[in-house]
PDB file with one MODEL, atoms N, CA, C and O in Angstrom:
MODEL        1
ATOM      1  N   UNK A   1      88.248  57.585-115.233  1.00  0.00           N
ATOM      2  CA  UNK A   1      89.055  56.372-115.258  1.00  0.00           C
ATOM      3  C   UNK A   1      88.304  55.288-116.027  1.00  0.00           C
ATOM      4  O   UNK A   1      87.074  55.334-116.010  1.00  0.00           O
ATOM      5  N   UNK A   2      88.854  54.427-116.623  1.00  0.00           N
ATOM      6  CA  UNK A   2      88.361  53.426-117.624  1.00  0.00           C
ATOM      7  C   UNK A   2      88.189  52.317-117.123  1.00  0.00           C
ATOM      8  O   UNK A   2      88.560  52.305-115.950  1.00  0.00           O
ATOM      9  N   UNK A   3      87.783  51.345-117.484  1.00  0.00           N
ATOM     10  CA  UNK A   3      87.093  50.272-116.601  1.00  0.00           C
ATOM     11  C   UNK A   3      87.726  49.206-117.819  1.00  0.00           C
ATOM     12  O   UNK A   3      88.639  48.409-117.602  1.00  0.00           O
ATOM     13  N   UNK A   4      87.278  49.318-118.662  1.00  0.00           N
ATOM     14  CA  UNK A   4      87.808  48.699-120.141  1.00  0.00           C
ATOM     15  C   UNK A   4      89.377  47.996-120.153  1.00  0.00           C
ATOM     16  O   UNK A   4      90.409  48.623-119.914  1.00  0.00           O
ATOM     17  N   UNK A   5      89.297  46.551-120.489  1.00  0.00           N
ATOM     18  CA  UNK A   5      91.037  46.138-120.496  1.00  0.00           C
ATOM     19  C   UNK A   5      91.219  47.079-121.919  1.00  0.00           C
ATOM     20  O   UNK A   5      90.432  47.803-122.527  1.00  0.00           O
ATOM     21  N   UNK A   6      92.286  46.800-122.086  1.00  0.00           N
ATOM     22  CA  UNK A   6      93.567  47.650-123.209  1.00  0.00           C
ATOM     23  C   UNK A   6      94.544  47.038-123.065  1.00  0.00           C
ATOM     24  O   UNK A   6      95.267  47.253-122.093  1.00  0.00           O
ATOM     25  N   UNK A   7      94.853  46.053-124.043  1.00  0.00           N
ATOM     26  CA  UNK A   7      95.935  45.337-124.557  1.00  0.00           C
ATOM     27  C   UNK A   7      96.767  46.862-124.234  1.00  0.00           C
ATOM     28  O   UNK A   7      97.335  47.210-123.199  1.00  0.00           O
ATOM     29  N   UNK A   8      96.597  47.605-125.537  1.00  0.00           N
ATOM     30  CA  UNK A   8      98.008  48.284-125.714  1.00  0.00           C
ATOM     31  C   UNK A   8      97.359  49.914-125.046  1.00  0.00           C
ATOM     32  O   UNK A   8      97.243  50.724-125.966  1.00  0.00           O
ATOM     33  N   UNK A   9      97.007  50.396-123.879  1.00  0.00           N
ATOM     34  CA  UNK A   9      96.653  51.380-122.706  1.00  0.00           C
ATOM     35  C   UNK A   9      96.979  52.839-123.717  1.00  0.00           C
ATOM     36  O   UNK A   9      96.265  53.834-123.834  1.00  0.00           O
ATOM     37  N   UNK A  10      98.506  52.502-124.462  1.00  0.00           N
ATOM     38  CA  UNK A  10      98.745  54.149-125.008  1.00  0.00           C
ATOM     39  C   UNK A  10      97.922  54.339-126.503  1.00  0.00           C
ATOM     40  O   UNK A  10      98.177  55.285-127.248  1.00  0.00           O
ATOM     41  N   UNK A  11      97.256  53.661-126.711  1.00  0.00           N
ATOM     42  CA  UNK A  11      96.641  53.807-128.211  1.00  0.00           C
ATOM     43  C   UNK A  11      95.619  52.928-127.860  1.00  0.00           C
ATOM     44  O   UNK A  11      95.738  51.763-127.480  1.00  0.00           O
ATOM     45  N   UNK A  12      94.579  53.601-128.023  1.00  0.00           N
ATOM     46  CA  UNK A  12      92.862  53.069-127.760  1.00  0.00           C
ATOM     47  C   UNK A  12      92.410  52.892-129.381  1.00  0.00           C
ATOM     48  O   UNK A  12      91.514  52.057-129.261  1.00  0.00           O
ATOM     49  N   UNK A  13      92.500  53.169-130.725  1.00  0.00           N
ATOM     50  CA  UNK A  13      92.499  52.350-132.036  1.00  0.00           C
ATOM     51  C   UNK A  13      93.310  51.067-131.881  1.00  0.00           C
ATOM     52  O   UNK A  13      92.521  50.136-132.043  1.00  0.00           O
ATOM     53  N   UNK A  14      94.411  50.655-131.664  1.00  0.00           N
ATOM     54  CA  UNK A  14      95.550  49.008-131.773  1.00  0.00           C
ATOM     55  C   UNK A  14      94.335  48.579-130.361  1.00  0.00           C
ATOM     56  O   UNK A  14      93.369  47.875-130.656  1.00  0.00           O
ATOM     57  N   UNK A  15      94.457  48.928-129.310  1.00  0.00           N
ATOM     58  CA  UNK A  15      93.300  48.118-128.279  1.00  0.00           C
ATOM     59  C   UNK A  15      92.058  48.070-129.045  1.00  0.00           C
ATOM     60  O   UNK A  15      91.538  46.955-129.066  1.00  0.00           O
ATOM     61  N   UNK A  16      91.612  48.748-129.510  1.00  0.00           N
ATOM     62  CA  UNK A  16      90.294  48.067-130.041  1.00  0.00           C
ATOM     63  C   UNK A  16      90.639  46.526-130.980  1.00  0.00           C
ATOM     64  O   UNK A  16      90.338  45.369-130.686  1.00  0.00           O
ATOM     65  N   UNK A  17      91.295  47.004-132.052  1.00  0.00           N
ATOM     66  CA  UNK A  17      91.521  46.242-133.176  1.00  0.00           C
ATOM     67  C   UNK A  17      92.087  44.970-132.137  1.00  0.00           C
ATOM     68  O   UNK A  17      91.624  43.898-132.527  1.00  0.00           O
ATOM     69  N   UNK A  18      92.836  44.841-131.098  1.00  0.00           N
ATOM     70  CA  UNK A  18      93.110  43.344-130.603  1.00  0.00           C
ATOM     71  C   UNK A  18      92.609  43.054-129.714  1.00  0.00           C
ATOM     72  O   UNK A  18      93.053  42.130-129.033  1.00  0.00           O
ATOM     73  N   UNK A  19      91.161  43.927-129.275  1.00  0.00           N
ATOM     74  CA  UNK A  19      90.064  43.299-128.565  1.00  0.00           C
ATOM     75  C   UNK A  19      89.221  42.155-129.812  1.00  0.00           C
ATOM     76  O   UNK A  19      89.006  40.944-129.768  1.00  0.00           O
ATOM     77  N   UNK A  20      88.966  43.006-130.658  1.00  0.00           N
ATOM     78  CA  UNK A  20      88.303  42.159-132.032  1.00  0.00           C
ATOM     79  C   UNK A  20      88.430  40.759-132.117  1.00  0.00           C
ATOM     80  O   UNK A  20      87.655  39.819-131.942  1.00  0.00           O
ATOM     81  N   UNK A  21      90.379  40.944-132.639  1.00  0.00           N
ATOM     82  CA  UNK A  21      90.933  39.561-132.421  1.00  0.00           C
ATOM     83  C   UNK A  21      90.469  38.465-131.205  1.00  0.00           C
ATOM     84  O   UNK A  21      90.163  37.273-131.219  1.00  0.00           O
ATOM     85  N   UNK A  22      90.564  39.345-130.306  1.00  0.00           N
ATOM     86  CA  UNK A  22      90.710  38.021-128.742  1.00  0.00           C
ATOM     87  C   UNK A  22      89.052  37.960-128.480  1.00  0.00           C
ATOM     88  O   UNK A  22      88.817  37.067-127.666  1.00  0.00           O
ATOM     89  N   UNK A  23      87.935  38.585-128.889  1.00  0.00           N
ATOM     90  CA  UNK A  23      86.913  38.190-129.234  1.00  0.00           C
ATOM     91  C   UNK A  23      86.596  37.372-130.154  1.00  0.00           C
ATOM     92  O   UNK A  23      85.583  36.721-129.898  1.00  0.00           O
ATOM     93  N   UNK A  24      87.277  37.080-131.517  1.00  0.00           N
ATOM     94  CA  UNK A  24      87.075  36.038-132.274  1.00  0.00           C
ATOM     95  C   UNK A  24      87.198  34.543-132.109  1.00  0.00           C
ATOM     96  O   UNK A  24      86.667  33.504-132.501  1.00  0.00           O
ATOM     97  N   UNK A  25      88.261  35.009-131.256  1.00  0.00           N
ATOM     98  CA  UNK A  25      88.624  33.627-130.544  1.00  0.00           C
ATOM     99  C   UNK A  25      87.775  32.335-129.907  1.00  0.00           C
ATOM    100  O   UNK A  25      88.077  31.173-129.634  1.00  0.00           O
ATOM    101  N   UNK A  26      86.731  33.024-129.827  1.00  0.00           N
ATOM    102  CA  UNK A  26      85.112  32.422-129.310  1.00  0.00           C
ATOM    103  C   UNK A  26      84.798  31.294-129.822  1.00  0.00           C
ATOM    104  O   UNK A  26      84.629  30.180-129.326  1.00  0.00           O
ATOM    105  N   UNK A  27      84.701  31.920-131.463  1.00  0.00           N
ATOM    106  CA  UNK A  27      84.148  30.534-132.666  1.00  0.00           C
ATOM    107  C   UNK A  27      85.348  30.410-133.465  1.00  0.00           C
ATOM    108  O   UNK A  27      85.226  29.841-134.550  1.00  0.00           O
ATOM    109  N   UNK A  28      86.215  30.741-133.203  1.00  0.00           N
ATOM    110  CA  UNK A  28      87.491  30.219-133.784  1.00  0.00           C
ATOM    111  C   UNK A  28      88.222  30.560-134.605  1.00  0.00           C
ATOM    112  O   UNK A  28      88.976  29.749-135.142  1.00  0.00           O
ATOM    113  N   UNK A  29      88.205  31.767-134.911  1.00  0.00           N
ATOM    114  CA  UNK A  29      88.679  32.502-135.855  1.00  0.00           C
ATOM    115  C   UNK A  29      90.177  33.635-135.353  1.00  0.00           C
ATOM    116  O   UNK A  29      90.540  34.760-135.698  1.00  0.00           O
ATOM    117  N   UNK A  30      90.576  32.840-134.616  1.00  0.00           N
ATOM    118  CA  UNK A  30      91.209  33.525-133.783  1.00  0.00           C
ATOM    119  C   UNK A  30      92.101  32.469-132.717  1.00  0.00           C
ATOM    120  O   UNK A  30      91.460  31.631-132.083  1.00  0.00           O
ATOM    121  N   UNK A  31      93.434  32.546-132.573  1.00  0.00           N
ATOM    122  CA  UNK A  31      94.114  32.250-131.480  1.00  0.00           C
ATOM    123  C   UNK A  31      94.528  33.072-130.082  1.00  0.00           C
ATOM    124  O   UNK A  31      95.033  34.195-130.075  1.00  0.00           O
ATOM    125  N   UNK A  32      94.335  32.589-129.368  1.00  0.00           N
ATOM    126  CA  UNK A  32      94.703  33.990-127.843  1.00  0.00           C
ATOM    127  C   UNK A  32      95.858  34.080-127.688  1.00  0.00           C
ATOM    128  O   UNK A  32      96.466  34.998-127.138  1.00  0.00           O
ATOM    129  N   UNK A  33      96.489  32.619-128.415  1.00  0.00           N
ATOM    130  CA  UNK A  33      98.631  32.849-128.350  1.00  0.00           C
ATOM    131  C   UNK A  33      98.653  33.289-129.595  1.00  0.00           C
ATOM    132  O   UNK A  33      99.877  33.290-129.723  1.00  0.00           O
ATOM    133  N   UNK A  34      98.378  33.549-130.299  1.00  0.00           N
ATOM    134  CA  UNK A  34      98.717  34.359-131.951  1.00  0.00           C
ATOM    135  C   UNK A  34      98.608  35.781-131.744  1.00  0.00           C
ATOM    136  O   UNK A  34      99.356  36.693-132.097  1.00  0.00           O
ATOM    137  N   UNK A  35      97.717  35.785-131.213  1.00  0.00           N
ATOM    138  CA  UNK A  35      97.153  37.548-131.083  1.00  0.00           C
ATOM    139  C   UNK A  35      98.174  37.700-129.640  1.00  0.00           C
ATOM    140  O   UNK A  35      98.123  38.860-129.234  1.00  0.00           O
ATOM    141  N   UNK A  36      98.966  36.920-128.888  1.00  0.00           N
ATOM    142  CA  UNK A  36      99.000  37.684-127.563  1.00  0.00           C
ATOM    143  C   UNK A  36     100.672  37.983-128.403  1.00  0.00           C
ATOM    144  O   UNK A  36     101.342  39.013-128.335  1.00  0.00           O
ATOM    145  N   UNK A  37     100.964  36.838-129.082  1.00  0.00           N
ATOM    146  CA  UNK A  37     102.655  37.009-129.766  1.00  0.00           C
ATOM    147  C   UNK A  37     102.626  38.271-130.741  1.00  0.00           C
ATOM    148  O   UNK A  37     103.667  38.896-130.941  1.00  0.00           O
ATOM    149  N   UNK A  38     101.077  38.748-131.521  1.00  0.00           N
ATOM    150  CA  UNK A  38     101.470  40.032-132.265  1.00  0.00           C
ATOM    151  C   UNK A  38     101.176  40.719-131.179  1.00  0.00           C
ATOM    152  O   UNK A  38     101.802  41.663-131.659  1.00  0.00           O
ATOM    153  N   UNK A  39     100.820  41.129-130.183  1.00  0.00           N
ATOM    154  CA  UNK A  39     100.652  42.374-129.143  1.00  0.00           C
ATOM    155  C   UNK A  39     101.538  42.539-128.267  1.00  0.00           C
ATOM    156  O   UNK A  39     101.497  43.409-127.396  1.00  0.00           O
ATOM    157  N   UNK A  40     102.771  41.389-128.481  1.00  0.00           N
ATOM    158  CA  UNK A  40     104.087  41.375-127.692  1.00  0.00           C
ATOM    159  C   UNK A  40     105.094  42.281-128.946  1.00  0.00           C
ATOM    160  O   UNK A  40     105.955  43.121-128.684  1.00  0.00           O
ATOM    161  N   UNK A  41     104.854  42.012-129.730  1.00  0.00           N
ATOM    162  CA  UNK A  41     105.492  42.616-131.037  1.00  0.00           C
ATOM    163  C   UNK A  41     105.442  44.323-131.197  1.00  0.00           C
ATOM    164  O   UNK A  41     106.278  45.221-131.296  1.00  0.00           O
ATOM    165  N   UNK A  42     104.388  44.249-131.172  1.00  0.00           N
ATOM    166  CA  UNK A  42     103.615  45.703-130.749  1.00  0.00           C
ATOM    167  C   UNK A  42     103.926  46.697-129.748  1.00  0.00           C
ATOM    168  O   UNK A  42     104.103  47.891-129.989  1.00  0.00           O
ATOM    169  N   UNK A  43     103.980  46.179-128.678  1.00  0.00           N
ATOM    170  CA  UNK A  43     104.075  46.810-127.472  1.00  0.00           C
ATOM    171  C   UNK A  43     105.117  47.861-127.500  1.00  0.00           C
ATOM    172  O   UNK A  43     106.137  47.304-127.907  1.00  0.00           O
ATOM    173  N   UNK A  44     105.326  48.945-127.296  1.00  0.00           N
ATOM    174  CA  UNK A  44     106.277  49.904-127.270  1.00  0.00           C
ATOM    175  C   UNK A  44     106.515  50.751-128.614  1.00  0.00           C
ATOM    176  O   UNK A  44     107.253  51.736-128.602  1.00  0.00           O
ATOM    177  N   UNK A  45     105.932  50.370-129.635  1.00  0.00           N
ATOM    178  CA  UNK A  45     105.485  50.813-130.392  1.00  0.00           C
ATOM    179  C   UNK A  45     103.933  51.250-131.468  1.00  0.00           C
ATOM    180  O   UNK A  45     103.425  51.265-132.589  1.00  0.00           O
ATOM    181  N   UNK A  46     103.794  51.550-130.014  1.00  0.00           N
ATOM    182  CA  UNK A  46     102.066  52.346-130.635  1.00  0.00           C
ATOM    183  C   UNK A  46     101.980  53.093-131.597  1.00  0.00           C
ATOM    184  O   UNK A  46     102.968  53.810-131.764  1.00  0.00           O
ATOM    185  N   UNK A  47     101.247  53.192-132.234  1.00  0.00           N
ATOM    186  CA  UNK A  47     101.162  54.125-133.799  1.00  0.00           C
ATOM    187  C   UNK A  47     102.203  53.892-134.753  1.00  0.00           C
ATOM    188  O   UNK A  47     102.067  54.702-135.670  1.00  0.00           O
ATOM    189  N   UNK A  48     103.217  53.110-134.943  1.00  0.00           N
ATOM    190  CA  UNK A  48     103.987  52.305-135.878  1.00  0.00           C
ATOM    191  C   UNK A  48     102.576  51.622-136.619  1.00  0.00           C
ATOM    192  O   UNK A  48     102.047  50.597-136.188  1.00  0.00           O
ATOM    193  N   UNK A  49     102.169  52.249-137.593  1.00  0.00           N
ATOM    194  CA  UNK A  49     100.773  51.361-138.309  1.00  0.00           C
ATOM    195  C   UNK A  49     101.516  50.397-139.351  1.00  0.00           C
ATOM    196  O   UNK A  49     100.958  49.365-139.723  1.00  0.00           O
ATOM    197  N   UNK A  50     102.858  50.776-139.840  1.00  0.00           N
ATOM    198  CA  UNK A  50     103.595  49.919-140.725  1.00  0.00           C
ATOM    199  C   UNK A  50     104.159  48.257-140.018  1.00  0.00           C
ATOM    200  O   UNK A  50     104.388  47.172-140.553  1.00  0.00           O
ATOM    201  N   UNK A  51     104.232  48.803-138.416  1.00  0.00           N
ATOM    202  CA  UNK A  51     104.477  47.362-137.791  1.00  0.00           C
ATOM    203  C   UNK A  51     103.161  46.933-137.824  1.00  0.00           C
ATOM    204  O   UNK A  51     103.108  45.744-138.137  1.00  0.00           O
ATOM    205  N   UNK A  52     101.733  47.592-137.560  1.00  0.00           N
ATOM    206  CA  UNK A  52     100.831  47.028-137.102  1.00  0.00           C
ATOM    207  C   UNK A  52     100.650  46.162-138.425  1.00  0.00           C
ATOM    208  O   UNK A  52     100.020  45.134-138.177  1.00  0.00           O
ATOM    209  N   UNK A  53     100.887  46.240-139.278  1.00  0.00           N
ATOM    210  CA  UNK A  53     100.288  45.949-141.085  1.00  0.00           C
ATOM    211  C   UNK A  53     101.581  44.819-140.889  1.00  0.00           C
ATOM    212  O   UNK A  53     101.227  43.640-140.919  1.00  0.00           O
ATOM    213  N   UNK A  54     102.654  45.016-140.744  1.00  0.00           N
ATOM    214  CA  UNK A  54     103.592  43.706-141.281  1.00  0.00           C
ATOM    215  C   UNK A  54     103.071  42.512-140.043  1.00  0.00           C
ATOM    216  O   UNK A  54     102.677  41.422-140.457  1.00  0.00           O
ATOM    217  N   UNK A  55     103.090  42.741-138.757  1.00  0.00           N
ATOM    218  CA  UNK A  55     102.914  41.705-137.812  1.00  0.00           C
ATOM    219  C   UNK A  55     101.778  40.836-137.671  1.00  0.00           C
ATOM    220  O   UNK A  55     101.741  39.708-137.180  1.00  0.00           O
ATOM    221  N   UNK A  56     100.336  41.915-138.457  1.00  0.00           N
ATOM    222  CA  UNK A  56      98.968  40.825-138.719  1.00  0.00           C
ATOM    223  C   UNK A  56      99.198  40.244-140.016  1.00  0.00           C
ATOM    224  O   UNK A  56      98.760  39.108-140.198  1.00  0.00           O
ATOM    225  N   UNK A  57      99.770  40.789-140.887  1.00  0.00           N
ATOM    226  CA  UNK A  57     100.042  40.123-142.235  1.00  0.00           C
ATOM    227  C   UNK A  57     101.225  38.894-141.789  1.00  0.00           C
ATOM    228  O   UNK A  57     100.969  37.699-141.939  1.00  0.00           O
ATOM    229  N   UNK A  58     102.252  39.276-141.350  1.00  0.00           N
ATOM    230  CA  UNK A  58     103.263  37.882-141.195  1.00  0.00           C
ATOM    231  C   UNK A  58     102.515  36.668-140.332  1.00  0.00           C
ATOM    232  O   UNK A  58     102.563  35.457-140.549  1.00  0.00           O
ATOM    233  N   UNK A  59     101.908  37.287-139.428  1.00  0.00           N
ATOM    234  CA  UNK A  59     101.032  36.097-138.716  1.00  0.00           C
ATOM    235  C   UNK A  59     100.045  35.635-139.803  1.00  0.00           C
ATOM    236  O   UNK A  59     100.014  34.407-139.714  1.00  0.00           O
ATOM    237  N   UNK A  60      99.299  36.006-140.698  1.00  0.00           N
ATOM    238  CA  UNK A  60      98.353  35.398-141.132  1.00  0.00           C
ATOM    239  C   UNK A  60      99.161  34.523-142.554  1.00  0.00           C
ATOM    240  O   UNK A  60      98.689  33.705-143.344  1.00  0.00           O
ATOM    241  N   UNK A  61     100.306  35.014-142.458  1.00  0.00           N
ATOM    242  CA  UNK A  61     100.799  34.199-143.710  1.00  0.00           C
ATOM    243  C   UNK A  61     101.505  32.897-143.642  1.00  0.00           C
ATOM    244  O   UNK A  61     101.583  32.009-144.491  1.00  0.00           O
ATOM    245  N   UNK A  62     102.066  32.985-142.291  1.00  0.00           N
ATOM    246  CA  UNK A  62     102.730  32.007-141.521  1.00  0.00           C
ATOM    247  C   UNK A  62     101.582  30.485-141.387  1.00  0.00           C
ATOM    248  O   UNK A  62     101.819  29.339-141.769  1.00  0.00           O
ATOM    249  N   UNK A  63     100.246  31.067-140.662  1.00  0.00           N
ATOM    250  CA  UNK A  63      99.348  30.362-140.514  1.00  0.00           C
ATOM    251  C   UNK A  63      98.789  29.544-141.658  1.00  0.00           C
ATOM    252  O   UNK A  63      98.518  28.344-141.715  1.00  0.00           O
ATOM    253  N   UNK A  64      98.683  30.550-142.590  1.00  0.00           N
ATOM    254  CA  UNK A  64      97.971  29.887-143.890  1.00  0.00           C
ATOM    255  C   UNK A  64      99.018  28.817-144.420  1.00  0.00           C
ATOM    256  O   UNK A  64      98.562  27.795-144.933  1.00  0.00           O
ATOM    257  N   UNK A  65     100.305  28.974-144.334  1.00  0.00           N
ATOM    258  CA  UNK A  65     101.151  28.098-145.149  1.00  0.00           C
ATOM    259  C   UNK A  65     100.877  26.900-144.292  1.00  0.00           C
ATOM    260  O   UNK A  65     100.752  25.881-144.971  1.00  0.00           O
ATOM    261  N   UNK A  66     100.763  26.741-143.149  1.00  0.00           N
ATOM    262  CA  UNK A  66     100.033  25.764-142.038  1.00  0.00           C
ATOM    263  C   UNK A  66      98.926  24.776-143.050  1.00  0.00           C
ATOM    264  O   UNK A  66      99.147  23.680-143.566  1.00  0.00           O
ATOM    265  N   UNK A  67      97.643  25.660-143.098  1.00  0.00           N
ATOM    266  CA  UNK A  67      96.771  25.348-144.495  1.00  0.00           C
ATOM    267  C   UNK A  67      97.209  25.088-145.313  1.00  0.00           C
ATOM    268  O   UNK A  67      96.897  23.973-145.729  1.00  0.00           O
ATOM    269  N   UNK A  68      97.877  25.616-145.851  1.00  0.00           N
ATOM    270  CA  UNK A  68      98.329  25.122-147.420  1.00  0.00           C
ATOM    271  C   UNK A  68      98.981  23.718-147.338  1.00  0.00           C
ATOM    272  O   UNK A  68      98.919  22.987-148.327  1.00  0.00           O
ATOM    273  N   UNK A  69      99.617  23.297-146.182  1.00  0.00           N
ATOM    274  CA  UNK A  69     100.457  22.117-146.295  1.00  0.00           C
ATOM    275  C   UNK A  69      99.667  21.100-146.036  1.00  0.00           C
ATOM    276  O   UNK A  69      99.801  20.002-146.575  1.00  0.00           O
ATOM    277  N   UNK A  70      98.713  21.403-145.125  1.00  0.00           N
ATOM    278  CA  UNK A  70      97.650  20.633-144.861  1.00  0.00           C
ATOM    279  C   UNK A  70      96.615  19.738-145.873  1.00  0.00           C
ATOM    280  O   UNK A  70      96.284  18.555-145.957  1.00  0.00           O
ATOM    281  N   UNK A  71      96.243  21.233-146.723  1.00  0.00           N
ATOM    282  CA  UNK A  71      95.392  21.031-147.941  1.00  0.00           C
ATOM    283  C   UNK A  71      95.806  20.395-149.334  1.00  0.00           C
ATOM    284  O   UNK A  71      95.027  20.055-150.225  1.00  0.00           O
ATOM    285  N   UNK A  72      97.313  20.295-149.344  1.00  0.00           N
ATOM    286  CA  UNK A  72      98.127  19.397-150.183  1.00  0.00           C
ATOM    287  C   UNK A  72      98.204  18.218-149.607  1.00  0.00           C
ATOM    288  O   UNK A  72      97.977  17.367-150.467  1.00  0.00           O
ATOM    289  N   UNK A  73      98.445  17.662-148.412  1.00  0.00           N
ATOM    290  CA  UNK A  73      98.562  16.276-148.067  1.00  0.00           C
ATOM    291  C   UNK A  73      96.741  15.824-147.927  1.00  0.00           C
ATOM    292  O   UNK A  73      96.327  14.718-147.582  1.00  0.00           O
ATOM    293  N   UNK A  74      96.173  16.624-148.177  1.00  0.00           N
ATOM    294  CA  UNK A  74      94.372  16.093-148.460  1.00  0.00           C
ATOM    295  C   UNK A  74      93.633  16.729-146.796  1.00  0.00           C
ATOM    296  O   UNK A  74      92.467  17.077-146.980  1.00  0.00           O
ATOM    297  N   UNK A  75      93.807  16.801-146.240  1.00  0.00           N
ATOM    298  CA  UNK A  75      93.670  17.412-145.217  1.00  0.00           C
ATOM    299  C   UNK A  75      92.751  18.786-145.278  1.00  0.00           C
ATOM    300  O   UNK A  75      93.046  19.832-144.700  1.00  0.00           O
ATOM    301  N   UNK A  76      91.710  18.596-146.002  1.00  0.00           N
ATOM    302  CA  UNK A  76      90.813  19.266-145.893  1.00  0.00           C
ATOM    303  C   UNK A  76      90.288  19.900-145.049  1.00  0.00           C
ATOM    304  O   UNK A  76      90.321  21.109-144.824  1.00  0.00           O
ATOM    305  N   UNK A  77      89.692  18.938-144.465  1.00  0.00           N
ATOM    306  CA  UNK A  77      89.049  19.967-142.743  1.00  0.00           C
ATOM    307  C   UNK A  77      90.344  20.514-141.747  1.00  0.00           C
ATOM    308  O   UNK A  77      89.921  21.310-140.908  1.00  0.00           O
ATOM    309  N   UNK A  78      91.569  20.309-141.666  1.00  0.00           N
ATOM    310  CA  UNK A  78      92.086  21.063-141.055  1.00  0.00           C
ATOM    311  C   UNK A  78      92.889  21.627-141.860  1.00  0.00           C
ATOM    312  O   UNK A  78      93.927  21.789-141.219  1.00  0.00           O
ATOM    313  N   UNK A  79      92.995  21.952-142.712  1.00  0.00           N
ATOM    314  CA  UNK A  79      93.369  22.723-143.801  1.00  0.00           C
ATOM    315  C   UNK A  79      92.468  24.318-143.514  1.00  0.00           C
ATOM    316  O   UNK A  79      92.928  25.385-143.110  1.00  0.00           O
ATOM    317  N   UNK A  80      91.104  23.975-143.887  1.00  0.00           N
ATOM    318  CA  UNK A  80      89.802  25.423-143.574  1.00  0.00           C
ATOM    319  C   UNK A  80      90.383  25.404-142.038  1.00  0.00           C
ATOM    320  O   UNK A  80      90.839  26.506-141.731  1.00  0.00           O
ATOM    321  N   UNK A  81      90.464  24.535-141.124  1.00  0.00           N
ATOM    322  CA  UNK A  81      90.761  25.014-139.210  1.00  0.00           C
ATOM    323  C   UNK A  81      91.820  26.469-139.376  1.00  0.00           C
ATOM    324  O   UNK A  81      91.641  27.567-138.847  1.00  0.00           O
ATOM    325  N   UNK A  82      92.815  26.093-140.181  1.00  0.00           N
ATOM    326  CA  UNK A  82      93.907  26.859-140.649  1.00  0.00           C
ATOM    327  C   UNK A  82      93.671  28.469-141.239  1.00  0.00           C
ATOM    328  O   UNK A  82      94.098  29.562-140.868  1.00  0.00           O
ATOM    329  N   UNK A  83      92.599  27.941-142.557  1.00  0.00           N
ATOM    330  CA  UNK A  83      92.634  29.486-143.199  1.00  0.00           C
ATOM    331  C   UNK A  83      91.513  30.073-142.558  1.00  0.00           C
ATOM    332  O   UNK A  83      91.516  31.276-142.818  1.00  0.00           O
ATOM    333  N   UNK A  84      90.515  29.745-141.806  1.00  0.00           N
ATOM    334  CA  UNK A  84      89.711  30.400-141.107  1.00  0.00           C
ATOM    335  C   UNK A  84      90.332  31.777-140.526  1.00  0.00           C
ATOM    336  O   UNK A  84      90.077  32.959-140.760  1.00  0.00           O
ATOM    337  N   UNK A  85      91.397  31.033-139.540  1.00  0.00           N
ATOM    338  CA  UNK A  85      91.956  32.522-139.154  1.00  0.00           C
ATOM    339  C   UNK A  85      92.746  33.274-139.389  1.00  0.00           C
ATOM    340  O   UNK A  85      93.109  34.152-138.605  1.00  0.00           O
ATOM    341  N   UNK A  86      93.254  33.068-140.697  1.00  0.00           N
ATOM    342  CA  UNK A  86      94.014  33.775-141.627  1.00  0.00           C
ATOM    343  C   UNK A  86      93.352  34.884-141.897  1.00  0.00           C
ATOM    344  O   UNK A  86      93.804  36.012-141.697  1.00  0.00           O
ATOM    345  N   UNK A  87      92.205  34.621-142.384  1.00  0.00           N
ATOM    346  CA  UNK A  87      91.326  35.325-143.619  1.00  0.00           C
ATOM    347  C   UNK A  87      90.354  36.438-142.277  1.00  0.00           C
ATOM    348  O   UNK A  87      89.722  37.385-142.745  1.00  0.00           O
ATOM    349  N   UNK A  88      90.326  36.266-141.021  1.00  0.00           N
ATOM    350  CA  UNK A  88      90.383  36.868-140.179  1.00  0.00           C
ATOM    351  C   UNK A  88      91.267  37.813-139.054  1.00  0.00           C
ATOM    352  O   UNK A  88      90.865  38.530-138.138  1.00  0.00           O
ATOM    353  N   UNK A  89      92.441  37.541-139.460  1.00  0.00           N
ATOM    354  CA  UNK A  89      93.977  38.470-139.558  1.00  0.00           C
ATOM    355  C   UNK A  89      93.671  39.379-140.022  1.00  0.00           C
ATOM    356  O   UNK A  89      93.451  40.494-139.548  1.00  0.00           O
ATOM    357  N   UNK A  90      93.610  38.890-141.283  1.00  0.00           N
ATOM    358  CA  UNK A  90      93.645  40.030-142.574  1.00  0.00           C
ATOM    359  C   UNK A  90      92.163  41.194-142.570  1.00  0.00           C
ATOM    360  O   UNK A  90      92.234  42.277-143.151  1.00  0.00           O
ATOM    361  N   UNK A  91      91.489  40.954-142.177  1.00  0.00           N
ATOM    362  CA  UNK A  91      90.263  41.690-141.681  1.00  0.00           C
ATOM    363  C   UNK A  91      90.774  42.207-140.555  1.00  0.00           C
ATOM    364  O   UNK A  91      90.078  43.223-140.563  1.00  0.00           O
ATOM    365  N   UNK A  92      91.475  42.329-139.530  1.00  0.00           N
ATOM    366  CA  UNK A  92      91.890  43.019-138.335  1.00  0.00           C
ATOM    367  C   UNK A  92      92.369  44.045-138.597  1.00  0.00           C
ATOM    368  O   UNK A  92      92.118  44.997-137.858  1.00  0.00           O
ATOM    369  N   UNK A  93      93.514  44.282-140.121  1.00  0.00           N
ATOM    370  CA  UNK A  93      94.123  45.045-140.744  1.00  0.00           C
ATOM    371  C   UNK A  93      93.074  46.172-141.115  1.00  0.00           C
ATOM    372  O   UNK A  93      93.407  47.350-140.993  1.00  0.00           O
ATOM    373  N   UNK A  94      92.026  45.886-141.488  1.00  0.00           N
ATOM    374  CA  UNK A  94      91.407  47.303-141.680  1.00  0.00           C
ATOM    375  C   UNK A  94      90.868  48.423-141.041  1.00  0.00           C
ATOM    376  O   UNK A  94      90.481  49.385-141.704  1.00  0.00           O
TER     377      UNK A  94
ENDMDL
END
C-alpha cells in the first residue's frame, strides 16, 4: 500500500508530473488553483497525453497573455510574476 498522495491514483507518470507542479508552488512558479483546475480537467481521463499537452499548454498561455498585458501597460515586475509560471507549465509538459 502507498503512503504517497496521487493527484490522479490511476496513473502514477500524470501524479508525478502534478506533484512537480504543486511543489513549485513554494518559490512561485506555480499556482495550487491553476494546477488544481488542470487536474480537475484531467481527472477521468488518465493517459489522454493529448489532453495532458492541450490543458498545461492552454493554462500556460492563458497566464502569459496575463504578462503580456501587464508588460505593455509597463508593468514589468508583475509582468515576470506572470511569465515565471508560464515558462514552468511548459516544462511540466516534458
Amino acid at each position: 500500500m502507498s503512503h504517497w498522495f496521487e493527484y490522479l491514483p490511476c496513473d502514477h507518470m500524470w501524479s508525478q508530473g502534478m506533484m512537480f507542479g504543486i511543489e513549485t508552488s513554494a518559490w512561485g512558479a506555480a499556482s495550487l488553483g491553476e494546477i488544481d483546475q488542470i487536474g480537475q480537467k484531467l481527472l477521468g481521463h488518465e493517459g489522454d497525453n493529448e489532453l495532458w499537452w492541450s490543458e498545461w499548454t492552454a493554462m500556460a498561455k492563458r497566464i502569459e497573455g496575463f504578462g503580456d498585458a501587464e508588460e505593455a501597460n509597463g508593468h514589468r515586475l508583475t509582468a515576470g510574476a506572470c511569465l515565471l509560471p508560464t515558462r514552468s507549465d511548459l516544462l511540466f509538459l516534458r
